[in-house]
VOPAKOL-933410 format. One record per residue (C-alpha): x, y negated, z; residue number from 1. Coordinates in steps of 0.5 Angstrom, whole numbers, plus 500, padded with zeros to 3 digits. Each point is the difference from the previous one (the first is absolute). Layout:
<rs>
(r (X Y Z) NUM)
...
</rs>
This chain:
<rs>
(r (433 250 563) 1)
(r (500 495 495) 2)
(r (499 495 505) 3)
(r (506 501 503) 4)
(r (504 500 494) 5)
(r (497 493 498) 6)
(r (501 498 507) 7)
(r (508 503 500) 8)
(r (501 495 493) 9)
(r (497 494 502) 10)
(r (505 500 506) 11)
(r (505 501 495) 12)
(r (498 494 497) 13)
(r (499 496 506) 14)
(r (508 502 503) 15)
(r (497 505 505) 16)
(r (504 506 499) 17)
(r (499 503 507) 18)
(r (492 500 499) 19)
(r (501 502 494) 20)
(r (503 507 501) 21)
(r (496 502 506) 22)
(r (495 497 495) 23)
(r (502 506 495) 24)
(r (502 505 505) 25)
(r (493 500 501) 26)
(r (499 501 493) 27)
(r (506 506 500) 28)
(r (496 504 506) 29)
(r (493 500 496) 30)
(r (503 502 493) 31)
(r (507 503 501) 32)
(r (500 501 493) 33)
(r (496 496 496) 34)
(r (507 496 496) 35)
(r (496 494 500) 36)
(r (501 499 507) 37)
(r (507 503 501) 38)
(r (502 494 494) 39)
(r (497 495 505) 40)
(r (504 503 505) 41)
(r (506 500 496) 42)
(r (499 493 498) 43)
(r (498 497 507) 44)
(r (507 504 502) 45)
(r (504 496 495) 46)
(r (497 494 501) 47)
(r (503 500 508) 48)
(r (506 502 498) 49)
(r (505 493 500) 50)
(r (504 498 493) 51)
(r (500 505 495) 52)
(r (501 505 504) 53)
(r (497 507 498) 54)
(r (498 503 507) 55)
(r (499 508 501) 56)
(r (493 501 502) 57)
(r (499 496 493) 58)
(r (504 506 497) 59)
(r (496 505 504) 60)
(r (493 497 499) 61)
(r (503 501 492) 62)
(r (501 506 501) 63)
(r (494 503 502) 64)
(r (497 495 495) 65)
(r (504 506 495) 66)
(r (498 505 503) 67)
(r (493 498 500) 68)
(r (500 497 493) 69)
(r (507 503 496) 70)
(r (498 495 495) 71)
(r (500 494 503) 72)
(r (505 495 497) 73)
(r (501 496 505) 74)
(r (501 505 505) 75)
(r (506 503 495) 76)
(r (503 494 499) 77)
(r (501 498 508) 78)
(r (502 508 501) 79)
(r (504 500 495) 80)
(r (504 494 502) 81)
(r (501 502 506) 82)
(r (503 506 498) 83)
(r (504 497 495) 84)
(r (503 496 506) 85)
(r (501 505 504) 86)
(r (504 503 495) 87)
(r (494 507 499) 88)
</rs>
């Protein structure tokens, strides 16, 4: 699982957002719920998003982020930014 993980951000790194989320999608299938991975995840999700743009699968992988560790920092700025634009 690791090695997919590595693999992911070393596709990251080289602009290769597609391989770098199948990458990370056969990260996600091994360990669903290991936070690591769904940070890697919500990463590489962002990292394929155009401009500043904030994409909904990002939100969401932060959202499960939360539920897996409600005390991850990261993980409450972004949902508590996007719920401050939605106006929750």
């Amino acid at each position: 699982m690791a090695g997919w993980v590595r693999l992911a951000h070393a596709y990251n790194v080289l602009g290769e957002p597609d391989k770098a989320r199948a990458a990370i999608d056969h990260a996600v299938r091994l360990k669903p719920g290991d936070v690591g991975v769904q940070l890697t995840l919500a990463e590489t999700q962002k990292d394929a998003a155009p401009g500043d743009d904030t994409p909904a699968d990002f939100i969401a992988t932060m959202r499960t982020v939360l539920k897996l560790d409600p005390a991850n920092v990261q993980a409450l700025y972004y949902v508590g930014l996007a719920e401050q634009k939605a106006g929750i």
